[in-house]
Structure formats: structure tokens, C-alpha cells
C-alpha positions in Angstrom: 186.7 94.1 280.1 185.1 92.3 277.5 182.8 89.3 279.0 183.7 86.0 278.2 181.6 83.9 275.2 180.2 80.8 275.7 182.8 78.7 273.9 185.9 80.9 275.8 189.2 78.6 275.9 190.0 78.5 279.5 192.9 78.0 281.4 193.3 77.4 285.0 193.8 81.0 285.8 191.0 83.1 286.4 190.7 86.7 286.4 187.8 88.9 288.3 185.9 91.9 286.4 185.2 95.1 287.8 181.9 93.8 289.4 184.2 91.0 291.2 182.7 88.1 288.8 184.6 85.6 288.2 185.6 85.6 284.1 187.8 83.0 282.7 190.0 85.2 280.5 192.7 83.6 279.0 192.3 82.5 275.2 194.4 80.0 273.1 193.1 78.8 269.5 193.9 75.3 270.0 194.8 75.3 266.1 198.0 76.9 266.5 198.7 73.7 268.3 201.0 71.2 267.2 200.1 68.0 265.5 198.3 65.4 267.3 200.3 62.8 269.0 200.3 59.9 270.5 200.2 59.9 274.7 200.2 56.7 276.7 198.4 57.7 279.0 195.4 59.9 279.4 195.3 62.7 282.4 195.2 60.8 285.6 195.4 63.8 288.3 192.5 65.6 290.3 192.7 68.5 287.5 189.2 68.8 285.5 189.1 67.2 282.5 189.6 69.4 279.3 189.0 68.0 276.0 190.7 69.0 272.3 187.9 69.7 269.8 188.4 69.8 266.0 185.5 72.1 265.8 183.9 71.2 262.0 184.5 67.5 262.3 183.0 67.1 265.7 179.9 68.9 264.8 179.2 67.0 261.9 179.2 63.3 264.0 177.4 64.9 266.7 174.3 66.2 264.4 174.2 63.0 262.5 174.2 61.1 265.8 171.9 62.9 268.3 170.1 65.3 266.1 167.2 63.1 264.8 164.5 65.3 263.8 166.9 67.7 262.1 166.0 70.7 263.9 169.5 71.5 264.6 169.2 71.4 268.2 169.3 68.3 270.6 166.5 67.6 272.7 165.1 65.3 274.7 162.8 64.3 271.7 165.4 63.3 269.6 166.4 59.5 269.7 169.8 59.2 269.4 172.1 57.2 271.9 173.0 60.4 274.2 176.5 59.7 274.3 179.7 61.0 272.1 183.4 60.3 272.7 186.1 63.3 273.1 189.4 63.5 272.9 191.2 64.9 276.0 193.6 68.0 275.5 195.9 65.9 278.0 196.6 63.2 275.5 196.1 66.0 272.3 193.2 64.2 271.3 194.1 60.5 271.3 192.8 59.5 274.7 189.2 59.4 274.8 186.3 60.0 277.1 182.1 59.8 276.5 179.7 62.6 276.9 177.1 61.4 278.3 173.2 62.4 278.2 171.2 65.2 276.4 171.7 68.6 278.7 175.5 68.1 278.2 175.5 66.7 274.4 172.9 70.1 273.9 175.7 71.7 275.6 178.3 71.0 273.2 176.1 71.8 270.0 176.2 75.4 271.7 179.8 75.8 272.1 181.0 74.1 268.9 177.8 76.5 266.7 179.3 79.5 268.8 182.8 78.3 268.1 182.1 77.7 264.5 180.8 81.1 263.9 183.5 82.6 265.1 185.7 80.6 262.3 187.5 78.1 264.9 188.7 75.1 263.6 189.7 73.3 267.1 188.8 74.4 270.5 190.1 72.8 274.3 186.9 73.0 275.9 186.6 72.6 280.0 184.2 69.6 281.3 182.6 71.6 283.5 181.2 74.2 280.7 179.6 71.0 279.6 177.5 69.9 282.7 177.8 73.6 284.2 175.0 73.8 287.0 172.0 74.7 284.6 170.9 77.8 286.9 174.6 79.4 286.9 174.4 78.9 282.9 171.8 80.7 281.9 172.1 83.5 284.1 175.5 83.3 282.8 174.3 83.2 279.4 171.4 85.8 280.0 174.0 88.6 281.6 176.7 88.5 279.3 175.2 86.8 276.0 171.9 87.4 275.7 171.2 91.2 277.0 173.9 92.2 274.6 172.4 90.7 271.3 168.9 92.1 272.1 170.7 95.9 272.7 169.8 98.1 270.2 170.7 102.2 269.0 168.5 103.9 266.4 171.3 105.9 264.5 174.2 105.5 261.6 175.0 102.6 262.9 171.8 100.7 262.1 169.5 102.7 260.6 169.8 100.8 257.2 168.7 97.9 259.1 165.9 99.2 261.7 164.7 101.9 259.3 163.7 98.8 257.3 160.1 97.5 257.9 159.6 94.3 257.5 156.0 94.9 257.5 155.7 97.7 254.6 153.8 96.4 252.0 154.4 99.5 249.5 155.8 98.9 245.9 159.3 100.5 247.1 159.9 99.4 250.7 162.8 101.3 251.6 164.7 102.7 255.2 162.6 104.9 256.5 162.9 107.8 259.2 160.1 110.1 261.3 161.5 112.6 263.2 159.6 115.4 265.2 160.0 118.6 263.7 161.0 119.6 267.6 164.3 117.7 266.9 166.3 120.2 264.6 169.4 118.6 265.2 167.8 114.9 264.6 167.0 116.5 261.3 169.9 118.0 260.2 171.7 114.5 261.7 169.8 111.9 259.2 169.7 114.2 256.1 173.3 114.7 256.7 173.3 110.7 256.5 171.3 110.5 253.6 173.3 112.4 251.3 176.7 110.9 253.1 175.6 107.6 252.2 173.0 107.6 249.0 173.3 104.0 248.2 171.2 103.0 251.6 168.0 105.0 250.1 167.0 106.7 253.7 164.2 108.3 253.1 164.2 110.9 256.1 160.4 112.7 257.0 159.7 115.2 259.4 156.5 114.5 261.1 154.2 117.4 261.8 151.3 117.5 264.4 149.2 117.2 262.0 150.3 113.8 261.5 149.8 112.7 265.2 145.8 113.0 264.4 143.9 110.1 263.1 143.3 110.9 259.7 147.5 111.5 259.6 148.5 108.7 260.8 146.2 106.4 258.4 148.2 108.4 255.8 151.5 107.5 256.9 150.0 103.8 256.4 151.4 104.5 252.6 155.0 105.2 253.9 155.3 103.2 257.0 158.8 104.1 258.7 161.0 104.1 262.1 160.3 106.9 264.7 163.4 108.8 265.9 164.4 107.9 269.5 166.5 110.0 271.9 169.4 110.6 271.2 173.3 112.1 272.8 175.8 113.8 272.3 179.3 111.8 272.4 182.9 112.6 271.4 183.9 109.5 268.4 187.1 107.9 269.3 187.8 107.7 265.5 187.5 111.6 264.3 187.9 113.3 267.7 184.6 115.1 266.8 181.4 115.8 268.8 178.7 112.9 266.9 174.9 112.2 268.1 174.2 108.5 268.5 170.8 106.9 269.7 170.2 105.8 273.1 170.6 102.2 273.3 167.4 100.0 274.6 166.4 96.0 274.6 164.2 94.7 272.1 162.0 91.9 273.3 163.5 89.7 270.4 166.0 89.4 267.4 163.7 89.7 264.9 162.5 93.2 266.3 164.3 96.4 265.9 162.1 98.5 267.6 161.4 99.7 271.2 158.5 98.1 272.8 156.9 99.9 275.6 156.1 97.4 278.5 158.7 94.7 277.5 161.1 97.6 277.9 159.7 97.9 281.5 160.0 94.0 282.4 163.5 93.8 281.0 164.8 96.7 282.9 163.9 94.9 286.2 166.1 92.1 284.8 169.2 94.5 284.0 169.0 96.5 287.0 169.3 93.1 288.8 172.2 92.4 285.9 173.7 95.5 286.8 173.2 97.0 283.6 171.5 100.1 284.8 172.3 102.0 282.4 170.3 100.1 280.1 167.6 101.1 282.0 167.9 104.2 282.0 168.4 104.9 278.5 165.3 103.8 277.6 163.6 105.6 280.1 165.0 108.6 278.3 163.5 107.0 275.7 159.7 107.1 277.0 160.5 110.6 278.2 161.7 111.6 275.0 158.7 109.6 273.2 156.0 111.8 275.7 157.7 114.9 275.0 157.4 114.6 271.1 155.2 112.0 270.6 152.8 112.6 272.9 152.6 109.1 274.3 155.2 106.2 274.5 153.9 103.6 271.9 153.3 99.8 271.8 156.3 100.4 269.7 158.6 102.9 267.8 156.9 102.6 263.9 154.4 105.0 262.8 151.3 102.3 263.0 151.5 102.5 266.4 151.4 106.6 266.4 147.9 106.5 267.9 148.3 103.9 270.3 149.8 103.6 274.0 151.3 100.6 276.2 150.4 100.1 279.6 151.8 103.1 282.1 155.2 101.6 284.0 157.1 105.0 283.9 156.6 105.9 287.2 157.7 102.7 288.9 160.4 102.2 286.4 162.3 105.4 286.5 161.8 105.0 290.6 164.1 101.7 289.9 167.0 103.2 287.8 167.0 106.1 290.5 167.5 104.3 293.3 170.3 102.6 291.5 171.9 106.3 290.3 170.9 108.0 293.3 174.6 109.3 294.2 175.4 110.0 290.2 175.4 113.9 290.3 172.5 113.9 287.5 170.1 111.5 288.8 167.6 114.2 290.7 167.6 115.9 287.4 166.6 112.2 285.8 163.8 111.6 287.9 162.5 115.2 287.4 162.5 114.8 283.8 160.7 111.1 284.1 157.9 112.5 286.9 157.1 115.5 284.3 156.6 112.7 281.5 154.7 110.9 284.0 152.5 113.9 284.8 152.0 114.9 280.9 151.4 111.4 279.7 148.7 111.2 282.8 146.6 114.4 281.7 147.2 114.1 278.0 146.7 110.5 277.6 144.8 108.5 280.9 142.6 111.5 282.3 141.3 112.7 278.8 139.1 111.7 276.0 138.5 108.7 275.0 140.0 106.5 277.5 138.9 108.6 280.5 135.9 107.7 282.0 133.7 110.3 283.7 130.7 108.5 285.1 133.4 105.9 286.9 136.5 108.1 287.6 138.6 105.0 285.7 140.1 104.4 282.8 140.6 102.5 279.6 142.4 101.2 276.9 140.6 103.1 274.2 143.2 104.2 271.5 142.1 106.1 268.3 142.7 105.1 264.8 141.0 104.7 261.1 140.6 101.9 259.0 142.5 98.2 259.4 145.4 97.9 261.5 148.1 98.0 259.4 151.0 95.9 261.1 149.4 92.5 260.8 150.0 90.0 258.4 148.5 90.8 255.2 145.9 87.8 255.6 145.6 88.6 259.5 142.0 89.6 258.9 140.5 88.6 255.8 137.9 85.9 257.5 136.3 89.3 258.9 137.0 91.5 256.2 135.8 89.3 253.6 132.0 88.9 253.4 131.9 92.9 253.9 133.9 92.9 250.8 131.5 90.6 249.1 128.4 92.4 250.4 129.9 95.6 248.4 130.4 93.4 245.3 134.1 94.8 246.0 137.8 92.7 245.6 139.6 91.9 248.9 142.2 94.9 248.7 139.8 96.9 247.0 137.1 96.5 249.9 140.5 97.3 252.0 141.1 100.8 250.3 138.0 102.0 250.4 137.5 101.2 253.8 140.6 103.0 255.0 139.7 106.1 252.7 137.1 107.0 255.2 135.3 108.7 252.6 132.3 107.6 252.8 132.2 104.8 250.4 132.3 101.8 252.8 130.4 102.8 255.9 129.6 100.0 257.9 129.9 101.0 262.2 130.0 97.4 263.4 133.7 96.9 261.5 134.1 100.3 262.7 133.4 98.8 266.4 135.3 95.7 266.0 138.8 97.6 265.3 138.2 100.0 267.9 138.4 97.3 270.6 140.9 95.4 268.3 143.4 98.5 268.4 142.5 98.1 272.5 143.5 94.9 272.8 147.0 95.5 271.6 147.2 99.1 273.6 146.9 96.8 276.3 149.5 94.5 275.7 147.3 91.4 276.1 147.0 90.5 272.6 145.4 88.4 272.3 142.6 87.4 274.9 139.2 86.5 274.5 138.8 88.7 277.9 139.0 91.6 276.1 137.9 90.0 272.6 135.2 92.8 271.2 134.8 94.6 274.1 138.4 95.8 275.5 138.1 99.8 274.6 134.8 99.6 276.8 136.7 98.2 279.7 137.7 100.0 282.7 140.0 96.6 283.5 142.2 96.4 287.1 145.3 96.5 285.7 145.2 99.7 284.0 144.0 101.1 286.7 146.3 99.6 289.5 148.7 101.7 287.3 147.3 104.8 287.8 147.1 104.5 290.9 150.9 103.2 291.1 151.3 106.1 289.0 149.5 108.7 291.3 151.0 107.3 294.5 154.8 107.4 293.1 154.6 111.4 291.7 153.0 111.9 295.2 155.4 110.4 296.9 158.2 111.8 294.9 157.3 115.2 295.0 157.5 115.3 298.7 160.4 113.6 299.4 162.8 114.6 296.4 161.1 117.9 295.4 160.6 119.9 298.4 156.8 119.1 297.8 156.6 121.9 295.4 157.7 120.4 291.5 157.5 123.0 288.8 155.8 122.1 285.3 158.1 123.7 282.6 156.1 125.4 279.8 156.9 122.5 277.4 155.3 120.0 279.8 152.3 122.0 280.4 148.8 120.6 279.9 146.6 123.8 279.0 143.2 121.6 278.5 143.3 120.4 282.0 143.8 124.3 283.5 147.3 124.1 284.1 149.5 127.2 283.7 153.4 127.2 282.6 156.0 127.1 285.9 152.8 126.2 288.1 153.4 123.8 290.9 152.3 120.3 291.5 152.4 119.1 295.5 151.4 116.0 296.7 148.4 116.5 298.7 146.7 116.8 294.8 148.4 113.5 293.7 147.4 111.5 297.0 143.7 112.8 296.6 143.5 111.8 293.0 145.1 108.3 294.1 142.4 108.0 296.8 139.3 108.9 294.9 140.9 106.0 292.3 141.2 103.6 294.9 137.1 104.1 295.9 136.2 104.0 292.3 138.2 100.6 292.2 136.5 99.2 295.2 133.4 100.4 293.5 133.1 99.4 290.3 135.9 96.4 289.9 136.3 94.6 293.6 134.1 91.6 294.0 133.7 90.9 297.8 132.1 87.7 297.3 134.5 86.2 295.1 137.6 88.0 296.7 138.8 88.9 293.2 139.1 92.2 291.0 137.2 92.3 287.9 136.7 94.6 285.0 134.1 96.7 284.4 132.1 97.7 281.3 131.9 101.3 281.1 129.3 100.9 278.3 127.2 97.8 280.1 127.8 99.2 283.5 128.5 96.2 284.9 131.3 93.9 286.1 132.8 91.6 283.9 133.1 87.9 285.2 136.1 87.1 283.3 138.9 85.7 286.1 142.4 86.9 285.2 145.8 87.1 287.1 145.8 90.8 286.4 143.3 90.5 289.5 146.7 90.3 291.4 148.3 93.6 290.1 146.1 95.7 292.7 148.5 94.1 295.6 151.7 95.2 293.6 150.4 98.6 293.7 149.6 98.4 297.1 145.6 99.6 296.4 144.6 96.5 298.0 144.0 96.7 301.6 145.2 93.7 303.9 141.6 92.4 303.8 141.6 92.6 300.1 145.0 91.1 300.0 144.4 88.2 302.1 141.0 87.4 300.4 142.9 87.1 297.0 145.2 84.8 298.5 142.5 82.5 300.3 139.8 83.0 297.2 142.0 84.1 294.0 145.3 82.5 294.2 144.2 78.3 294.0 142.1 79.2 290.5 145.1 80.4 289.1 147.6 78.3 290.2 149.6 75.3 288.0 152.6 73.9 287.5 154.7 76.3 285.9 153.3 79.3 288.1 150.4 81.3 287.7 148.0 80.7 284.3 147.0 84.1 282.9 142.8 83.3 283.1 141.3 80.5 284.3 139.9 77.8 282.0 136.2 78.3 283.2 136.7 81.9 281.8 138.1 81.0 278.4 135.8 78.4 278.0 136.2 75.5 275.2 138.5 76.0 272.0 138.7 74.4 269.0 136.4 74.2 265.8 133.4 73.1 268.2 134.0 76.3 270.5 130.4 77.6 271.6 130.5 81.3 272.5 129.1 83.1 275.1 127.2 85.1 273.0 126.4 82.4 270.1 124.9 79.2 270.3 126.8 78.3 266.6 130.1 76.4 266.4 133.0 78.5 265.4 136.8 77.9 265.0 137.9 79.5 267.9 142.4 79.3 268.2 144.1 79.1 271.8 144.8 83.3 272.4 148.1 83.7 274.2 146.7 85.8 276.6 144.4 82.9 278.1 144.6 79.9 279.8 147.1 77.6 279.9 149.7 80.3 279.0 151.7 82.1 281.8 153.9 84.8 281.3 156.7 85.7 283.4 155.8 86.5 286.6 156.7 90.0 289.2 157.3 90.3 292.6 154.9 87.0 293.7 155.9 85.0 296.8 158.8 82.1 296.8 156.7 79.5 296.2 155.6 81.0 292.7 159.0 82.1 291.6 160.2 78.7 292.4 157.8 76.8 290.0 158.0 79.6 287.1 162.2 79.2 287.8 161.8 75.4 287.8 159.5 75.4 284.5 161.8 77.7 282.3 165.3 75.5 284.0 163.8 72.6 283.1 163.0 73.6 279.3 166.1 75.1 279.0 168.1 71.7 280.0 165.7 69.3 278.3 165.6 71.1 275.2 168.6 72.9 274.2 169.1 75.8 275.9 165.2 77.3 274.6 164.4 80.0 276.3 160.8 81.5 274.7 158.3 83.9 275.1 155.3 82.2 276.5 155.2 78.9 278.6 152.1 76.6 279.0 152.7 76.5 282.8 150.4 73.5 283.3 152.7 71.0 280.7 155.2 69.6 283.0 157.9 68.3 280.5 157.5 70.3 277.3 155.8 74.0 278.3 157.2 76.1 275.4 155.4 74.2 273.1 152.4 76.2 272.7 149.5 76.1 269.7 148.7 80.0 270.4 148.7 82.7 267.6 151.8 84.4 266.3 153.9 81.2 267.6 156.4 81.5 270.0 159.1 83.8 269.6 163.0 82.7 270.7 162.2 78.7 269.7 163.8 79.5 266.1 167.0 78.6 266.1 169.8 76.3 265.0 172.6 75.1 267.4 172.2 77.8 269.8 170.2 80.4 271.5 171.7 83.9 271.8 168.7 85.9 272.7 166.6 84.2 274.8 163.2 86.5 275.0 163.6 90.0 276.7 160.9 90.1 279.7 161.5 85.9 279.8 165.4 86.7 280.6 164.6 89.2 283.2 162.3 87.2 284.8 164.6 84.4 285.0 167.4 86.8 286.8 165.0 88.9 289.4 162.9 85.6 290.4 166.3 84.2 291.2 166.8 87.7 293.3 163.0 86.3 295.0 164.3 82.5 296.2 166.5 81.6 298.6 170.1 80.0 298.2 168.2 76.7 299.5 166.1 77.2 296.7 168.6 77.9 293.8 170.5 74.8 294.6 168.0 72.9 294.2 167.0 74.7 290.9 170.2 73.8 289.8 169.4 70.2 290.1 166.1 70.6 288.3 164.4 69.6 291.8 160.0 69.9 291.1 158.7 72.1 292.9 156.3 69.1 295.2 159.7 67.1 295.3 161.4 70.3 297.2 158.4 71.0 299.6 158.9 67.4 300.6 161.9 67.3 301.6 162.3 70.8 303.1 159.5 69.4 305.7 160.8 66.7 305.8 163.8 68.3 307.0 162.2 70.6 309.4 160.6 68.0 311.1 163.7 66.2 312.0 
């Protein structure tokens, strides 16, 4: 059944879905109603008060009256008096009762946008959807509102859309379409579209391997376009006929029709936890499919990112879905598929030239690529680009050009240098962070490596306990440049004696006994890094760390890193001073240094850390999302205790940027919200729900323990 909207009409019956949720199900438009009339007497009985909204007229007063910095959105920095009368549905309307304070006024600016964009000229409206326990509504909101309006399908369906870039700065921007010349029926499926519907201008390409090179993908820089996803085979309702449609995955945002590679991995733990499995899955048929024909999975699905990876989740992710599937009759023939992937994208991508190592055994973000990056913002880099251009006597875009020509006319390695560990820094996913600032691609960092390891531990494990410890590598997933033959046979003896020589390379070269923390290491240096950074913690989620290590990150590592909100991603003595008097580590000159998102004071969402953790992250993002209109955004500053999503870092902050009502949230934010509730206990999410501080809970949970 169809879930309920935020603005449903509700009568006192209630229905239960398939999962046994309770859905309230029954809809009236309150303007097939009769007239209003007079009552005497207003609803006196135990029953929950309902009020009768005229939908246009109501939003108008309430905007005028609470919203009064004219964002469209009520928060607790606007001044109004907190406080609107309703008309009850009791009296239709002529009986009146106030609304009281901002979360429930914020409330009703949701329901009466929602209920406005939906063309409803009245509504009856429950109390209790008004001053709904704040926890129970946005999980409530995150399950049935906002995972469906970040789901996306590359196909027919919204190719016109997606195919479009908002990024392509050509004369004749148009949809656009890669697809792998391995995908004949992917082919024959979007010129088939093209000539079916001309007026969309689809402009379908087949990519080549010659275009999964350097040199061919800065060429595709002049035709920037979509690449094809998986896709299946399905029987239309509408013709009867046998159709392909894309996979469906979450986008991290609205304004993003493309798959990104690790949100897609932090979102699926929040819709296997959603029960939306399925979700999951697709789109890790997506990174299989991606490995397969790609060669990698990208940072995203547009032809920019062709020669550049994401961090490697595969392993633990498709382990997930599985043990969600495992009595579906296909899911041993999923996670074959997913641990091949995992196996190819290993050799092919982690263990070869040039992020690979050899004097460590590690690896590193070190993607390839010619020229500028071509997905920023057109003015993005000009402050570096510019005095080269002026040293060559050259206009901007000119300098530009010849610079991405490669032909010898610009030749200048230090720009050459600087977008190779800019291209690093976003392989990573930590853009931006002056951790990796100018030096990422020569970084062996912990949390690539507590991947592989993750990575080499799960096909191990795998392999011997779903695959007979004997799993065959199909000629299409064979690696010939690392000596493997068609149809040999991987066990996992191999896999847990590549995981172990990782492990002493990591205690070599990145574990600090003295400090108790994991640091990077420079591969070009040859020395540890003494950046601090919460990704010091990703070595316990992979279980590299041995119970010494573990508890010595805890004792040593943990209180640097600790705030408000949760964890800060670096500490401040790391980043150092921002701002136009900045001094940097290697220059003694002022410079205008900006906040990087990747840095301290942010924090991002966090993973499987302890109670306490998940409590103050759960308490921070609550708290927003009561005080300020239902926000839900991508970054928090998790040491501002009443107004963390406002943040100075670059690119802004995605999911702030709306009018009445939120209906995205951000993707890994959501899921963070729904598996750190799956972390606390019930004591806990009551207390969540009355936006109880973290200090204010300890208290009283002593408190209460000492009685």
C-alpha cells in the first residue's frame, strides 16, 4: 500500500501495512464539506483535537505572522509571537484553539506547503501530527518521505532530466548518454529512445576503451554526459511487453541525479534498517555493473569522474543486503557476483599502478587524469590558475585550453602536481581537508587501508563459508596483469595472508604507539603524517585493531575528538587557524585560508560508535530539526549547541534550501539518523524525543541508578 504523506486526513481508524506499521489511511478532502456553521459548543470529550484548515488562507496569516526573515520556513530565529488560532473540525471551523510555540507552528508550515502542493483547498488536520514526538517524525518522514524523493532510475523515464548536466559548459548543452560498447542491448535501448522521442535531443555515445584512458577522458570534457547504469528486464503493465528500466539507487540530494559511490554505501545502512533492501541492492548491482564495464565504481556516474574511484565499501555492503536476502533463492548468486567485483576492482584498481604502493605494501588515493578538473564551478580555480596564465601572457580560458591540450604548450609540473593530489582529495571523498591539501595522492592514509583490509577479510571469509572455499573467477572477471588465469580458483588461505601482511604494514608505517592513534603516512616523505583525524577510528570498524590498539584509541584518541554533537572530523590543533590571517605550516605569509568541510568543527554522520556517541549525534540533528523547521543537512558543526547546520564551509550546505518544507533530507544524514536510533536504547529514544542534552540525560540516568 501506498505510505501515508505528511499532510494525510486521518480518521480515527487506522489500518496496518504489510510490515505491521501503523498507517493512518483513510482520506477525506475537507472541501467537499459543507459550509461552515455555527456550533455552540466546541468538542468537549477525551477524543484528540482535530482542526478544519482552509489551506491557502491559513498559510498566508501564518507566514506573515511567524515567518520574519522571509525564508519561508519558521525557526527559532524568527520573532514572531509563536502562537496561531485554528478552527476545530468539531465546531467546522468556528470554535477556536491556539498553536502554540515554534516546533508545532514549523509543523504546520509543513503540512499546509505539502497540502498546498497537492492543490487542497481545506484539510482536518490531527493535533497530534502537530506536536508528534520529534524522533517518531522524522523517522516517519525519513522512511516514507524522504528515501522516496531521493530514489532515482537512469532510463526513459528520466533520462531527459539526468542525461542533463548541469555542469556542461559546451555551446549546446544537451541530454547526454555513455554506454559501454559491452552493453548491446543498452545501445539498441537509448537509440531506440532517441528516434522515438527526437524532440528531447539525446545524444546517445558508445564509449570505447580507449576512452577509459587519460587522454580519452579529457576528451570527453567537450561532451560531458550521464554513464549508463545497470539495468532489467521487466514486463510493462501498460503494453504487456518485455521493457529494460534502470536499477533504481539514492542520490545523496535533490539536486543530484547521479549515483554517488560512498553516499550510496552510507544510505544503504539506513534503508536496510528502513527495510528497503531492495534499494540496497540495486545499487550494489550498480557498483558491480560499474566494475564490470567501467572498470571502477566512480565518485559518481558522469564521464569527469571516469578516471577516478570512491572509497572501497563493496565488500561490507553487499555482506549487508545478503544477510537480509539470504533465503531469496538468488542471493548466493548476488553475493558471487559482488565478491568477483570486489576481487577485480582490488587487483585492477587498489593493488596496481599508481595507487599501489610497493616499498609499504599500502595504498593510496592516487587517481589519474589530465588537465583542470572539470566539474567545478567555472571560477572554482582561477586564484591558482591565474598568475600561470599571466606568466604565459595568455587569457584565463585561453591559459585553460592550452593547459588541457597537453601538447606541450603550457608545461608547468607543479600545476601538474597540484591536480594530482586535487583529483585525490575528491577520490577520497574528504573534499575538502587541509589533511590531505597538496599532498593526498602521496598518502597511504588509515582509512583506505582499513578498507582493504575489510575488504581482504570479508572475500576471505566469504569464500569459506559460502563458497566451499574454492570461488571460481569467470573469464570476464579475470585479471591477466596480476597472473591470474580464466576459471582459476581463489580460496581463502590467499585472502587472509594478504589481509595479514596489510595489517603489519599498518602497524608499521601508520600506528603511533605513543600517541595511541593511526596516522597517515607519506609514501613520498616516508614518514608519518601528524595530522589527527577521526578516520584514526575506522581501523576498529574493520576489526585491524587489536584490543590493545582499541583500548589505547579510546583512552588516548577518543577525548581529542569529542564535542557536542559527536565526534569532530580533525582536531583543531591539526587544522590550525583560519581566516585571512591563517599562517601555514609551510609558509610564514598570511593567506585567506576558508573553513574545509572535511576539518574541524564539522562532523559527519557517524557508524557503528558506542551509545554515548550516537546519542549526542541523534540529539544534535533532533534538535535542529525541531528548532529550525524540520532541516535536515549534510554537515553539522557538532560543537554549536543551538544552531549546528549553520556552517561557513565551501560548497554550503546541501538540504538547508528550501521553502515550507523539507522532502529530502540528505542521503547518508537520513540513514544515520535511522541506524543510530537502531544503536540507543528505548531509554534513550524517549528521551530523544524530548530533546533531553546529552549531560542532562547522564544526570539523571545516575541519578537514577543511585537510588
Amino acid at each position: 500500500m501506498q505510505a501515508p504523506r505528511l499532510f494525510d486526513l486521518r480518521s480515527k481508524a487506522e489500518d496496518s501495512d504489510h510490515h505491521g506499521h501503523r498507517t493512518h489511511t483513510s482520506l477525506h478532502d475537507a472541501s467537499t464539506l459543507p459550509a461552515f456553521r455555527r456550533l455552540s459548543l466546541d468538542d468537549t470529550t477525551s477524543e484528540p483535537r482535530r482542526f478544519l484548515i482552509p489551506v491557502d488562507a491559513t498559510l498566508k496569516s501564518l507566514l506573515s505572522r511567524e515567518d520574519t526573515d522571509q525564508n519561508v520556513q519558521i525557526t527559532i530565529d524568527d520573532a514572531g509571537p509563536k502562537v496561531l488560532s485554528l478552527g476545530t473540525e468539531s465546531s467546522h471551523g468556528f470554535k477556536h484553539f491556539d498553536i502554540r510555540g515554534n516546533y508545532m507552528l514549523s509543523n504546520l508550515l509543513q503540512e499546509l506547503t505539502l497540502a498546498k502542493d497537492s492543490g487542497r483547498k481545506h484539510i482536518i488536520l490531527d493535533e497530534a501530527r502537530l506536536n508528534e514526538n520529534p524522533v517518531q517524525r522524522l523517522s516517519r518522514l525519513i522512511r516514507y518521505s524522504f528515501w522516496p524523493n531521493l530514489t532515482r532510475r537512469i532510463d526513459a523515464s528520466s533520462i531527459e532530466k539526468a542525461g542533463r548536466d548541469p555542469k556542461d559548459w559546451t555551446d549546446d548543452p544537451r541530454p547526454r548518454i555513455y554506454i559501454p560498447e559491452s552493453c548491446p542491448d543498452q545501445i539498441q535501448y537509448y537509440e531506440q529512445l532517441a528516434r522515438d522521442r527526437p524532440l528531447i535531443r539525446l545524444d546517445v555515445q558508445i564509449l570505447t576503451p580507449h576512452e577509459l584512458t587519460p587522454e580519452g577522458i579529457r576528451d570527453l570534457n567537450n561532451k560531458p554526459g550521464l554513464l549508463a547504469l545497470a539495468m532489467e528486464e521487466w514486463t510493462s503493465s501498460r503494453t504487456a511487453a518485455k521493457e529494460l528500466r534502470g536499477l533504481p539507487f539514492v542520490v545523496p540530494g535533490g539536486r543530484f541525479n547521479e549515483m554517488y559511490g560512498w553516499d550510496s554505501y552510507m544510505e544503504s545502512l539506513g534503508l536496510i534498517v528502513n527495510e528497503r533492501t531492495d534499494l540496497a541492492k540495486s545499487m550494489v548491482q550498480n557498483f558491480c555493473f560499474c566494475i564490470k564495464h567501467y572498470g571502477k565504481i566512480f565518485n559518481a556516474n558522469r564521464t569527469y569522474y571516469l578516471g577516478r574511484t570512491q572509497p572501497p565499501f563493496l565488500t561490507d555492503m553487499a555482506l549487508r543486503v545478503y544477510d537480509k536476502i539470504r533465503h531469496e533463492p538468488d542471493a548466493l548468486d548476488f553475493l558471487r557476483e559482488a565478491m568477483l567485483a570486489a576481487i577485480k576492482e582490488y587487483y585492477t584498481v587498489w593493488m596496481a599502478s599508481p595507487r599501489f604502493d610497493p616499498l609499504t605494501g599500502l595504498s593510496r588515493y592516487r587517481p589519474v587524469g589530465i588537465g583542470v578538473p572539470p566539474e567545478t564551478e567555472a571560477s572554482h580555480f582561477t586564484h591558482i590558475l591565474e598568475p600561470y596564465a599571466k606568466r604565459y601572457n595568455m587569457e584565463y580560458f585561453e591559459f585553460v585550453q592550452a593547459y588541457n591540450r597537453d601538447d606541450g604548450t603550457v608545461t608547468e609540473p607543479d600545476l601538474d602536481e597540484y591536480f594530482l593530489h586535487d583529483r585525490a582529495v575528491r577520490e577520497s571523498g574528504h573534499d575538502t581537508s587541509y589533511r590531505l591539501e597538496n599532498v593526498a595522492a602521496n598518502l597511504a592514509t588509515v582509512d583506505l587501508n582499513s578498507l582493504l583490509y575489510k575488504y581482504e577479510t570479508d572475500i576471505a571469509r566469504c569464500i569459506q563459508f559460502f563458497f566451499e572455499d574454492h570461488l571460481e573467477i569467470p573469464a570476464d572477471m579475470c585479471v591477466v596483469a596480476h597472473g591470474m588465469k580464466p576459471n582459476q580458483k581463489e580460496t581463502s588461505a590467499a585472502w587472509n595472508r594478504r589481509a595479514k601482511s596489510r595489517r603489519r604494514a599498518i602497524d608499521r608505517y601508520l600506528w603511533n604507539e605513543s600517541k595511541g592513534m593511526y596516522f597517515d603516512y607519506d609514501t613520498v616523505k616516508q614518514e608519518q603524517t601528524d595530522y589527527e583525524t577521526a578516520t584514526t577510528f575506522w581501523a576498529m570498524w574493520a576489526g585491524l585493531a587489536t584490543p590493545q590498539q582499541a583500548a589505547a584509541l579510546v583512552i588516548k584518541a577518543l577525548p581529542k575528538f569529542e564535542a557536542f554533537g559527536g565526534l569532530v572530523s580533525g582536531t583543531a590543533e591539526s587544522r590550525g587557524a583560519i581566516g585571512i590571517d591563517h599562517i601555514s605550516k609551510e609558509s610564514s605569509a598570511p593567506e585567506t585560508c576558508p573553513s574545509r568541510q572535511w576539518d574541524y568543527p564539522y562532523g559527519w554522520a557517524p557508524q557503528d560508535e558506542a551509545e554515548r556517541l550516537a546519542y549526542k549525534w541523534l540529539y544534535m540533528v533532533t534538535k535542529a530539526f525541531v528548532d529550525f523547521n524540520g532541516i535536515v543537512v549534510e554537515k553539522y558543526d557538532v560543537t554549536r549547541p543551538i544552531d549546528p547546520h549553520k556552517v561557513d564551509a565551501e560548497y554550503g550546505n546541501q538540504g538547508s534550501d528550501f521553502k515550507g518544507v523539507a522532502k529530502e533530507g540528505f542521503g547518508w544524514v537520513n540513514a544515520s539518523y535511522v541506524y543510530g536510533l537502531s544503536i540507543v536504547n528505548t531509554h534513550m529514544k524517549r528521551a530523544l524525543g524530548t530533546c533531553t542534552p546529552w549531560e542532562t540525560f547522564r544526570k539523571a540516568t545516575e541519578a537514577s541508578e543511585g537510588a
